[in-house]
VMD Tcl script that builds the backbone (N, CA, C; Angstrom):
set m [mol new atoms 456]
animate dup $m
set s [atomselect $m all]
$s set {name element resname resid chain x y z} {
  {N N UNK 1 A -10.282 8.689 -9.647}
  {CA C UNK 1 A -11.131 9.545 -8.859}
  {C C UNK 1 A -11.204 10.907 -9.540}
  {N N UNK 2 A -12.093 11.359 -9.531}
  {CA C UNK 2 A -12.711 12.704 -10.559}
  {C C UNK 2 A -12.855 13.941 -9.479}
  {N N UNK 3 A -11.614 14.676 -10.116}
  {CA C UNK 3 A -11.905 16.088 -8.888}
  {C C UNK 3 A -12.394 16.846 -9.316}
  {N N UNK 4 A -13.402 17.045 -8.390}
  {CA C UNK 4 A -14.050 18.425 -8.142}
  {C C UNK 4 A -12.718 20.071 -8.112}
  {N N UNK 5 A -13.900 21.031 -7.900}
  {CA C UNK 5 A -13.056 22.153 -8.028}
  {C C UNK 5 A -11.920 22.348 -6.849}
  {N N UNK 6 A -10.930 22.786 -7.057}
  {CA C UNK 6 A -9.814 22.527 -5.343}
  {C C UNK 6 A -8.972 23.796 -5.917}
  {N N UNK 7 A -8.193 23.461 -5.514}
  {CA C UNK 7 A -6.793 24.498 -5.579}
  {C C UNK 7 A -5.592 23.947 -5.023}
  {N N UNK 8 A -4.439 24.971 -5.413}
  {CA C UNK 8 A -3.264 24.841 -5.861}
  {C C UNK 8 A -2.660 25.738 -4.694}
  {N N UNK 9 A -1.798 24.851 -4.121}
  {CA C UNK 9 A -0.922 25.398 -2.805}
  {C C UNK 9 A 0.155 25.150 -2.466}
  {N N UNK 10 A 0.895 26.383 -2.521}
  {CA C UNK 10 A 2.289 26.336 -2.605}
  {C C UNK 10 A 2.645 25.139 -0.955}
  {N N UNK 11 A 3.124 24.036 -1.485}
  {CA C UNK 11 A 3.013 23.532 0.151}
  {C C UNK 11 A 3.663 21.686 -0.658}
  {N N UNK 12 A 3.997 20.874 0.346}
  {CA C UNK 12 A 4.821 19.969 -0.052}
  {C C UNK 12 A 4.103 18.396 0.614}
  {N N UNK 13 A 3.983 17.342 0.000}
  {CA C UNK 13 A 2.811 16.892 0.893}
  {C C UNK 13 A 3.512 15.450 0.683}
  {N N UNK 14 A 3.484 14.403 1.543}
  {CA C UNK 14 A 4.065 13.237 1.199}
  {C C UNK 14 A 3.242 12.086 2.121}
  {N N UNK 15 A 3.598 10.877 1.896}
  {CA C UNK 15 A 2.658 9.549 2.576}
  {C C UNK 15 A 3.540 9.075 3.161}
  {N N UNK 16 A 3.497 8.941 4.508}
  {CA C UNK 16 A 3.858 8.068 5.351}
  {C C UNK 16 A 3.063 7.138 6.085}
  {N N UNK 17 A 3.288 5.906 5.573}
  {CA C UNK 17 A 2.436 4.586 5.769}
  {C C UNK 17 A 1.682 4.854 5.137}
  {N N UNK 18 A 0.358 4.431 5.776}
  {CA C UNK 18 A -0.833 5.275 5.495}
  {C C UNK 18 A -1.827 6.616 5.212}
  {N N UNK 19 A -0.799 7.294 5.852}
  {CA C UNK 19 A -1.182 8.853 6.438}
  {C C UNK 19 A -0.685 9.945 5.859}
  {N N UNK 20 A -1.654 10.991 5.217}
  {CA C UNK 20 A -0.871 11.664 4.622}
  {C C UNK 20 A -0.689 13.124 4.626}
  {N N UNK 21 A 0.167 13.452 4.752}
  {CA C UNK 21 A 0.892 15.071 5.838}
  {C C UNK 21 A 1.112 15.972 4.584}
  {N N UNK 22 A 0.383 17.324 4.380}
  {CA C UNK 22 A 0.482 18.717 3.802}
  {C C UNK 22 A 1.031 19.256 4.620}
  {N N UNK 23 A 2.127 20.032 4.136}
  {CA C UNK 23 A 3.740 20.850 4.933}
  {C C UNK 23 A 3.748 21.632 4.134}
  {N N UNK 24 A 3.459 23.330 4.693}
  {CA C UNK 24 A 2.860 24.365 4.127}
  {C C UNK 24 A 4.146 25.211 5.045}
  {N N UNK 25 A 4.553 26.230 3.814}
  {CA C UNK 25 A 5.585 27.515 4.667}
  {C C UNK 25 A 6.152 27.955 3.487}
  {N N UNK 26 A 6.395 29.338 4.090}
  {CA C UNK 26 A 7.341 29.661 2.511}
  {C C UNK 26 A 8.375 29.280 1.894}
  {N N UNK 27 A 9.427 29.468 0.965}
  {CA C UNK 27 A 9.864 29.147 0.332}
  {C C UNK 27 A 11.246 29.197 1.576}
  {N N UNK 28 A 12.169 27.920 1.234}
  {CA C UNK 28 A 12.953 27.800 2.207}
  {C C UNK 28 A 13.020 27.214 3.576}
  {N N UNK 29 A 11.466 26.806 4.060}
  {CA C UNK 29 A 11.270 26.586 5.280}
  {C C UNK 29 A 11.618 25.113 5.495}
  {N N UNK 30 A 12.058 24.311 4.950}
  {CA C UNK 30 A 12.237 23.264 5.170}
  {C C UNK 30 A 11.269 22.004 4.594}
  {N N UNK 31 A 10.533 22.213 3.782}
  {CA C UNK 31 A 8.983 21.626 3.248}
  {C C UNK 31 A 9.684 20.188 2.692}
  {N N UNK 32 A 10.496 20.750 1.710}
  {CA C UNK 32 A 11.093 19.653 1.192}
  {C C UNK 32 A 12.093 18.639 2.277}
  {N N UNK 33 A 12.615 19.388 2.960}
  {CA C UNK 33 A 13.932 18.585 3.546}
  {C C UNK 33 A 13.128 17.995 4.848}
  {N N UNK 34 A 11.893 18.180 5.215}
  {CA C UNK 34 A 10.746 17.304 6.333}
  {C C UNK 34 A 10.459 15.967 5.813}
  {N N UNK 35 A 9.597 16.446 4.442}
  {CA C UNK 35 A 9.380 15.335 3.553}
  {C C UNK 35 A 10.203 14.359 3.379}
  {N N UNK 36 A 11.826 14.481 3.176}
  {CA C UNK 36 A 12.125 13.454 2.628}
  {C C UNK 36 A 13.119 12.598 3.579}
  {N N UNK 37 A 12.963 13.440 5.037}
  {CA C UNK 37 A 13.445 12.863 6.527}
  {C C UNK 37 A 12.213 12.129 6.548}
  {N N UNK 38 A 11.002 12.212 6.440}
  {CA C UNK 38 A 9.891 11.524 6.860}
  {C C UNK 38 A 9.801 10.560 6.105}
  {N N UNK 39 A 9.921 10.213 4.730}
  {CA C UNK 39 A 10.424 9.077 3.801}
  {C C UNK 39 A 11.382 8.318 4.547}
  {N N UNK 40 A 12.403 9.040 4.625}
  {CA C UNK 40 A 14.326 8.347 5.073}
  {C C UNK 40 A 13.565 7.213 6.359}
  {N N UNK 41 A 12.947 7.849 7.102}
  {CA C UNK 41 A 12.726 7.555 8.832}
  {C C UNK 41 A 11.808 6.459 8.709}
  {N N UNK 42 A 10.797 6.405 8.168}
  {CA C UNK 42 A 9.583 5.699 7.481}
  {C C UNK 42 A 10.146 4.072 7.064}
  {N N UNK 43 A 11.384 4.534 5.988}
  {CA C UNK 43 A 12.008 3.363 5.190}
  {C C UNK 43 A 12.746 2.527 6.416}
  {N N UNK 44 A 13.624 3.288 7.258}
  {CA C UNK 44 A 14.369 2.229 8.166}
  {C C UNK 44 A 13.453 1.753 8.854}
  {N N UNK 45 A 12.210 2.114 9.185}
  {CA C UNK 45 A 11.072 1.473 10.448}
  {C C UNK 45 A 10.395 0.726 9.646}
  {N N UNK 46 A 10.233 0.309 8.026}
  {CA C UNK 46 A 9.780 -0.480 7.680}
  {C C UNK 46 A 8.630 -0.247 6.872}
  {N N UNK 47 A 8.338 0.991 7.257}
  {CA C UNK 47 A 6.786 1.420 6.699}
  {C C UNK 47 A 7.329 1.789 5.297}
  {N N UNK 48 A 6.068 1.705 4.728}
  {CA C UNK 48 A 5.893 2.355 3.072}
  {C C UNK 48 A 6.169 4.080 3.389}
  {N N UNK 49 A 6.225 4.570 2.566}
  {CA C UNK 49 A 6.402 6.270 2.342}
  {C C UNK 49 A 6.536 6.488 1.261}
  {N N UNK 50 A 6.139 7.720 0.470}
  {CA C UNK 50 A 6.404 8.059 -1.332}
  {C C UNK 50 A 6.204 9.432 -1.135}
  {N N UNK 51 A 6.579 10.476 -2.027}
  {CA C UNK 51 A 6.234 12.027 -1.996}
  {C C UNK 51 A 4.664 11.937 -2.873}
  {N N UNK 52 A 4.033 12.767 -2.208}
  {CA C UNK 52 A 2.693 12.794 -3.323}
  {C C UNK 52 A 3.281 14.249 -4.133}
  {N N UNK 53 A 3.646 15.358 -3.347}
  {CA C UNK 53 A 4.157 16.705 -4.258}
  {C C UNK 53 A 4.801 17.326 -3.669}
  {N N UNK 54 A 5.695 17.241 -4.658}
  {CA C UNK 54 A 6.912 18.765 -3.996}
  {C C UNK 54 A 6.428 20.439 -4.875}
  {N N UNK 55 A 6.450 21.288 -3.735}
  {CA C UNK 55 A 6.307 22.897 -4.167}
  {C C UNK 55 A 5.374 23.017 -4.227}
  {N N UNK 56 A 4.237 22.205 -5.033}
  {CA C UNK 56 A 2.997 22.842 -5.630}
  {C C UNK 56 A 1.885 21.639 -4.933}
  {N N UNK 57 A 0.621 21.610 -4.656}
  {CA C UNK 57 A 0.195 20.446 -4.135}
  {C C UNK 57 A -1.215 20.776 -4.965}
  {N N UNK 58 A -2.137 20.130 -5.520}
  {CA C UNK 58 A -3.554 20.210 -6.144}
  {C C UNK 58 A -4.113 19.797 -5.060}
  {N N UNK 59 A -5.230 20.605 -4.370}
  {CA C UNK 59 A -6.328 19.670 -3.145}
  {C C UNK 59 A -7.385 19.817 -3.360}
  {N N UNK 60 A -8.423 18.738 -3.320}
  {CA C UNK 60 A -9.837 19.095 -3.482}
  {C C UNK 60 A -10.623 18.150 -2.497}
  {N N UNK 61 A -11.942 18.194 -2.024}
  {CA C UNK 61 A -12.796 17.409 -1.522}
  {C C UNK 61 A -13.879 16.685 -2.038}
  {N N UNK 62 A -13.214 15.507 -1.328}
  {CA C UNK 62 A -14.050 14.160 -2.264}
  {C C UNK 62 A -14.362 13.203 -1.227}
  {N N UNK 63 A -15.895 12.638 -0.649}
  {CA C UNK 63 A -16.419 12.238 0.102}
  {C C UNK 63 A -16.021 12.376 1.110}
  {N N UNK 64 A -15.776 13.894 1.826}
  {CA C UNK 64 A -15.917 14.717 2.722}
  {C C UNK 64 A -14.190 14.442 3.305}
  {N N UNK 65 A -13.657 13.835 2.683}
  {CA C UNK 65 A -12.002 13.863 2.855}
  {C C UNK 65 A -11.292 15.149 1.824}
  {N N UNK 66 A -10.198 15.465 2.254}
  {CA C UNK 66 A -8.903 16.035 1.748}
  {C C UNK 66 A -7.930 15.226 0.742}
  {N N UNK 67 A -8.171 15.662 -0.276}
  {CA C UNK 67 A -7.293 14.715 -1.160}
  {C C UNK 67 A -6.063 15.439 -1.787}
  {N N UNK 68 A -5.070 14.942 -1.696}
  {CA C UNK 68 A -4.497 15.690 -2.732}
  {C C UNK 68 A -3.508 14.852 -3.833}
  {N N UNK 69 A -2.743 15.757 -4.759}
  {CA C UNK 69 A -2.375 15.130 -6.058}
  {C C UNK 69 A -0.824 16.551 -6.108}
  {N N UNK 70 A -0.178 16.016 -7.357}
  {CA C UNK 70 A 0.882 16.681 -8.060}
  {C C UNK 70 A 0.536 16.923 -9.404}
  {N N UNK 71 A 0.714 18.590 -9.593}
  {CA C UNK 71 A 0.461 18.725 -11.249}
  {C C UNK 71 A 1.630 17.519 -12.260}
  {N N UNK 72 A 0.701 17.148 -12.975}
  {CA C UNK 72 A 1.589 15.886 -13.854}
  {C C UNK 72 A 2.993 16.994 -14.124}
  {N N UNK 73 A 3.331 17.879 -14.080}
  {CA C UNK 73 A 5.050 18.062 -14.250}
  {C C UNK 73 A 5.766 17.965 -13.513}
  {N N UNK 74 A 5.091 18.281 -12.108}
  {CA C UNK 74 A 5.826 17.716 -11.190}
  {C C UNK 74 A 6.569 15.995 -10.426}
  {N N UNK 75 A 5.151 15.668 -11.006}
  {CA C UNK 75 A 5.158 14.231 -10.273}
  {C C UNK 75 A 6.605 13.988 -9.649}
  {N N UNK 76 A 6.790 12.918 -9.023}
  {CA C UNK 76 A 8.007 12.375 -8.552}
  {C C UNK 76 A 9.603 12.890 -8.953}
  {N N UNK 77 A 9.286 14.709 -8.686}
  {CA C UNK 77 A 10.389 15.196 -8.283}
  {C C UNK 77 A 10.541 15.816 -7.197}
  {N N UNK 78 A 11.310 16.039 -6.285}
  {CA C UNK 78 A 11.820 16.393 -4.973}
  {C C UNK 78 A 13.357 17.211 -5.111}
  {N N UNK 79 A 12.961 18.739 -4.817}
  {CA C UNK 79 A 13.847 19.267 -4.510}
  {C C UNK 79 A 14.970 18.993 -3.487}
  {N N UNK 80 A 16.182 19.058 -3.762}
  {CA C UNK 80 A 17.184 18.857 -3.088}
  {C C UNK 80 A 18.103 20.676 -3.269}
  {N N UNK 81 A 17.794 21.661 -1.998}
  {CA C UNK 81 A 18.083 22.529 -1.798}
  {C C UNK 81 A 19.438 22.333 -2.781}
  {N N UNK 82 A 20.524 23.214 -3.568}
  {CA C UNK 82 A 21.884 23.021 -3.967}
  {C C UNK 82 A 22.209 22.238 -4.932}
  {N N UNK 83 A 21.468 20.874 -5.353}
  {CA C UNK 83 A 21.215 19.861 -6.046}
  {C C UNK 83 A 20.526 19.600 -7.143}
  {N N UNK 84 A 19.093 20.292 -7.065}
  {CA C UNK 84 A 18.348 20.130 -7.961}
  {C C UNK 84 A 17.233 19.442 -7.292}
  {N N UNK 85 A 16.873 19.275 -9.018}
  {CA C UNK 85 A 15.189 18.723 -8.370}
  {C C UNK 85 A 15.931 16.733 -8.886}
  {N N UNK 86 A 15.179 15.793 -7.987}
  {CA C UNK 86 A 15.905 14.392 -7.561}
  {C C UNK 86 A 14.391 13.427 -8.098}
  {N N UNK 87 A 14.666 12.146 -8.673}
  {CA C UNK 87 A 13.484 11.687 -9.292}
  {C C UNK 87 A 13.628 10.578 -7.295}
  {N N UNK 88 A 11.851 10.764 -6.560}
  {CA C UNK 88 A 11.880 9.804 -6.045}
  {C C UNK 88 A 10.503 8.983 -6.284}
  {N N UNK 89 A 10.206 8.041 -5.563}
  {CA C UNK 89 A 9.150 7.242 -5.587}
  {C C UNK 89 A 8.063 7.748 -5.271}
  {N N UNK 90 A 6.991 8.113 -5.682}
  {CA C UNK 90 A 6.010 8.450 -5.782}
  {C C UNK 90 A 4.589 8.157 -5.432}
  {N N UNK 91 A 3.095 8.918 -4.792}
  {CA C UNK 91 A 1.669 8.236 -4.910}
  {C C UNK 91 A 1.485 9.325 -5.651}
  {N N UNK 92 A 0.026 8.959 -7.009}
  {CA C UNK 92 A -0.459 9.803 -7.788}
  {C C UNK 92 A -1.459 10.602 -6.624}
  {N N UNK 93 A -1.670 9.893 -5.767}
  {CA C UNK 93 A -3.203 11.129 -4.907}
  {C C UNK 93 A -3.208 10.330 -3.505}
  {N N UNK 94 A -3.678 11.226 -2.709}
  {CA C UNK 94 A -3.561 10.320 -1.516}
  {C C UNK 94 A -4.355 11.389 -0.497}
  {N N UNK 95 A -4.879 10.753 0.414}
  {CA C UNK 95 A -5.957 11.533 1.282}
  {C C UNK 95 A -4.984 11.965 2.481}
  {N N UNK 96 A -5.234 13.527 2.702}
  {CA C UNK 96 A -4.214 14.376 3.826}
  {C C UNK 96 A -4.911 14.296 4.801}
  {N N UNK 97 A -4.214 13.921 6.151}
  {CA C UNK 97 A -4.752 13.262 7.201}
  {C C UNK 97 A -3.974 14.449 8.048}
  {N N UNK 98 A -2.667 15.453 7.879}
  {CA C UNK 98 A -2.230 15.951 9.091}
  {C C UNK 98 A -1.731 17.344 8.141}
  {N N UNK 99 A -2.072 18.571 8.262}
  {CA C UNK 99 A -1.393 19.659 8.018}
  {C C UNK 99 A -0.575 20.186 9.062}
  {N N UNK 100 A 0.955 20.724 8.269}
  {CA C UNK 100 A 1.896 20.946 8.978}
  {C C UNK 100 A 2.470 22.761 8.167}
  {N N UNK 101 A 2.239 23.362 9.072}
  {CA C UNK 101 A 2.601 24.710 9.129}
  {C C UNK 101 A 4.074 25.088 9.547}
  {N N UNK 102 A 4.847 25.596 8.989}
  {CA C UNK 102 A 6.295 26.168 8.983}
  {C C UNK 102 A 6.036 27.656 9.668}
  {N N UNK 103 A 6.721 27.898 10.340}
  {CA C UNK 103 A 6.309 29.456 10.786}
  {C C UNK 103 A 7.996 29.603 11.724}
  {N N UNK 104 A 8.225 30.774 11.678}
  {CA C UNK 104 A 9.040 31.173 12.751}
  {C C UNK 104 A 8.780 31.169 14.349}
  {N N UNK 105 A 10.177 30.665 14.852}
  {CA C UNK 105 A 10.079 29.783 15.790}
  {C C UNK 105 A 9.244 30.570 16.915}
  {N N UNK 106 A 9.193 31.621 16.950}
  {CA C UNK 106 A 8.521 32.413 18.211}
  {C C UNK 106 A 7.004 32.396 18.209}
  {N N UNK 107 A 5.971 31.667 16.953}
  {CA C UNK 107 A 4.851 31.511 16.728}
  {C C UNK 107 A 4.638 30.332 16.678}
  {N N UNK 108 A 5.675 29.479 16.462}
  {CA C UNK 108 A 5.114 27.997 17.021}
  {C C UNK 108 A 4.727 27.692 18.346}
  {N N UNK 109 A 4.330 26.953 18.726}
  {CA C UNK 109 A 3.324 25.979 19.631}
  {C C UNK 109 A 4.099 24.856 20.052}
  {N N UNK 110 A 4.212 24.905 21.438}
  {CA C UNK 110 A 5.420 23.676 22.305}
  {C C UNK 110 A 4.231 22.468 22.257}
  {N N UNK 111 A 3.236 22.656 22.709}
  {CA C UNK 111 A 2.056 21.502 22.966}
  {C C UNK 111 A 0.538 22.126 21.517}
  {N N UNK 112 A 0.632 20.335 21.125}
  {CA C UNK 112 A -0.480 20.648 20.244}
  {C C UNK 112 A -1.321 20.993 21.367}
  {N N UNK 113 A -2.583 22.026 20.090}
  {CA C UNK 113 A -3.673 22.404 20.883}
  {C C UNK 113 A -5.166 21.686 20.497}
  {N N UNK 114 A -4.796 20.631 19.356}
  {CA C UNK 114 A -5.860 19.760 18.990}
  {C C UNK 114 A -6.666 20.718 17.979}
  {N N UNK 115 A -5.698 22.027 17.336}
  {CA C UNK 115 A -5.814 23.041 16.568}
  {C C UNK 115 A -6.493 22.429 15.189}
  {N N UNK 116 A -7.131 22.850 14.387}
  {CA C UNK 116 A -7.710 22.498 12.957}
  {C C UNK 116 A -7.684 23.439 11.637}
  {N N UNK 117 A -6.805 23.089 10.699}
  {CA C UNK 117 A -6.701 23.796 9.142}
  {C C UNK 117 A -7.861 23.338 8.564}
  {N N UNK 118 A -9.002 24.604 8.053}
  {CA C UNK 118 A -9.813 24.225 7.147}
  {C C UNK 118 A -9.497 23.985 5.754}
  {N N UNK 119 A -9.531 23.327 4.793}
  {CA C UNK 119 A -8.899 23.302 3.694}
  {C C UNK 119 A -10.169 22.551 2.933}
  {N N UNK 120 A -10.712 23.660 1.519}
  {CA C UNK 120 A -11.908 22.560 0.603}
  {C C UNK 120 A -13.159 22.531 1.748}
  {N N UNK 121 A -13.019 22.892 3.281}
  {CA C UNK 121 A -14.469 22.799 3.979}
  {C C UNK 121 A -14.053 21.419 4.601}
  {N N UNK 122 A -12.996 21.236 5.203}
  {CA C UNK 122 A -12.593 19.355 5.671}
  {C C UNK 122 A -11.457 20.572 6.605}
  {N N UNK 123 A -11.868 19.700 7.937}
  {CA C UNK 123 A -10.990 20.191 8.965}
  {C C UNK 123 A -10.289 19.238 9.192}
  {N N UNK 124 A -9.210 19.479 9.054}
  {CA C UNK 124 A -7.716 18.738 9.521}
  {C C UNK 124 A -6.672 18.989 10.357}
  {N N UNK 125 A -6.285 17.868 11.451}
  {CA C UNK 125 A -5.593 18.167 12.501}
  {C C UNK 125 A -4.359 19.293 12.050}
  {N N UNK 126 A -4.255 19.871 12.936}
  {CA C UNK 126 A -2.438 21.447 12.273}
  {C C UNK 126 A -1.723 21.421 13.578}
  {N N UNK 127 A -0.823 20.975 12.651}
  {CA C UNK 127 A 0.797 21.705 13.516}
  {C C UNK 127 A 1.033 23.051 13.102}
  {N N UNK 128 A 1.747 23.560 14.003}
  {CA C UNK 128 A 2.421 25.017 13.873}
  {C C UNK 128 A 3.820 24.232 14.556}
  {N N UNK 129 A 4.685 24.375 13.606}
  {CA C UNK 129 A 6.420 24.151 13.595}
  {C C UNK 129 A 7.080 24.811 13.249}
  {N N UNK 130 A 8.494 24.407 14.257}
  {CA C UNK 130 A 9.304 26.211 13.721}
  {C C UNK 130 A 9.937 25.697 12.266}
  {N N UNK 131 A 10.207 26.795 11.466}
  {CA C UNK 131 A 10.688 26.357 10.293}
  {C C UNK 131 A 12.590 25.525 10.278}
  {N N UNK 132 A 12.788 25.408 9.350}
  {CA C UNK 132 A 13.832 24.858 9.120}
  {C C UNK 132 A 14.557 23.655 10.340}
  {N N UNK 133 A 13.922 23.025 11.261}
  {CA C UNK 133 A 13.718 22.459 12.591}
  {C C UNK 133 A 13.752 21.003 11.543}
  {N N UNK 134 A 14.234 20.032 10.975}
  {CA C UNK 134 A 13.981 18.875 10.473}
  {C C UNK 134 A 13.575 17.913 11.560}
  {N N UNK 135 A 14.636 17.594 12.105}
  {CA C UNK 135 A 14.280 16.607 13.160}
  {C C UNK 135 A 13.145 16.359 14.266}
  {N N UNK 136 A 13.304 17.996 14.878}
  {CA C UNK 136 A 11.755 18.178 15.677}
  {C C UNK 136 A 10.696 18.167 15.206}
  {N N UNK 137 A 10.781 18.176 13.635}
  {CA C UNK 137 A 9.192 18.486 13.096}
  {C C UNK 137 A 9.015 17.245 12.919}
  {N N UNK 138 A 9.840 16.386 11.953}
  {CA C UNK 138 A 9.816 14.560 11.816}
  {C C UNK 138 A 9.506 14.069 13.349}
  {N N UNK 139 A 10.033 14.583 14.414}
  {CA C UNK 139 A 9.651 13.431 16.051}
  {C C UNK 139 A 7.816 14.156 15.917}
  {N N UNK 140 A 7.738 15.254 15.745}
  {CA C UNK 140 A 5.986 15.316 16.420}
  {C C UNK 140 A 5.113 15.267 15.025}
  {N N UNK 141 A 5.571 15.542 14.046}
  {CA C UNK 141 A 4.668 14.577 12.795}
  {C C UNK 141 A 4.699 12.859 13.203}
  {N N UNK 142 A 5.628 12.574 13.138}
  {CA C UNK 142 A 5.416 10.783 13.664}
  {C C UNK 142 A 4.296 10.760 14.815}
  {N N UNK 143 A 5.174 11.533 16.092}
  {CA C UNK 143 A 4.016 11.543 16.978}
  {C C UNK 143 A 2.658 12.049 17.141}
  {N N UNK 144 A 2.545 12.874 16.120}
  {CA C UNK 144 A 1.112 12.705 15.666}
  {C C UNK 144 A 0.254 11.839 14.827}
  {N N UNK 145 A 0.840 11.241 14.341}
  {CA C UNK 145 A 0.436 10.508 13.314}
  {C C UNK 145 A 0.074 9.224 13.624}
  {N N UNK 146 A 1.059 8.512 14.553}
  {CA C UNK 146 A 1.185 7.469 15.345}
  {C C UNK 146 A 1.042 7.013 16.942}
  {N N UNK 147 A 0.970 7.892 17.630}
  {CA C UNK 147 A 1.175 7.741 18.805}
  {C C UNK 147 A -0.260 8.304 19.591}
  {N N UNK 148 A -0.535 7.282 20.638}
  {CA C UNK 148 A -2.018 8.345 20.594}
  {C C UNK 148 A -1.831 9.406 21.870}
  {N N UNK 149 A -2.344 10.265 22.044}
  {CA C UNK 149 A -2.635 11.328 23.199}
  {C C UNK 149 A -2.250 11.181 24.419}
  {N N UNK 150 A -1.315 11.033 25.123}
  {CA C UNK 150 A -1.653 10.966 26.559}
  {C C UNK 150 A -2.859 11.869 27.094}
  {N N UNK 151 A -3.703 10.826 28.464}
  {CA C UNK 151 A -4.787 11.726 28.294}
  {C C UNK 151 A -4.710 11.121 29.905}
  {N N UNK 152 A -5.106 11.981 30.570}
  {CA C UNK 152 A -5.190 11.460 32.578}
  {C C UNK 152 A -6.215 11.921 32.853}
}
mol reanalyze $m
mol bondsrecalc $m
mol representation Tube
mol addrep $m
């Protein structure tokens, strides 16, 4: 697939199952250590999962989807805070279906608001999550991803 013009965002993006989640926050917020709970969680339930990019993410728009990729130096490495950077399993590109925002906890959002990140001109569903939160951000990424709306 031939990209058009996009850009480069500091932000961490990985595939679960099908679906694929951009996790955006500054440095420290947990980007990496979401990602690779959302892999871990993914693998025991059976589903496929791979990192598309750690730190750096390439995104562009291509038949009105969100795509994104890893600069080839990065490919299939994953920071491990203390550790280093860790070789895991990998997709070369994969279409972002859920942006996930890191923010401090007093600006996050208890109930989605059915909120939208423009990114490339492609609106995509957004979380606002408190940062460094692993577990809570992995239960409502799943539950967004998977679970549909209660609606009365």
């Amino acid at each position: 697939m031939e990209k058009q013009s996009g850009e480069l965002l500091h932000a961490t993006a990985v595939l679960v199952g099908d679906r694929g989640v951009l996790i955006s926050g500054p440095s420290g917020s947990g980007k990496s250590s979401i990602a690779r709970a959302l892999m871990d969680r993914a693998s025991t339930r059976g589903l496929f999962a791979a990192l598309i990019s750690d730190d750096q993410c390439q995104i562009w728009r291509a038949s009105g989807r969100l795509m994104c990729t890893a600069p080839a130096a990065l490919q299939g490495g994953l920071e491990v805070r203390g550790s280093g950077l860790h070789s895991v399993d990998f997709e070369t590109a994969a279409v972002i279906h859920l942006v996930v925002e890191l923010i401090e906890r007093d600006h996050a959002v208890r109930f989605a608001d059915g909120a939208t990140a423009q990114l490339q001109g492609v609106a995509i569903p957004h979380l606002l999550l408190p940062k460094r939160e692993i577990e809570a951000a992995c239960r409502a990424v799943e539950a967004r991803l998977f679970c549909p709306q209660w609606k009365k």
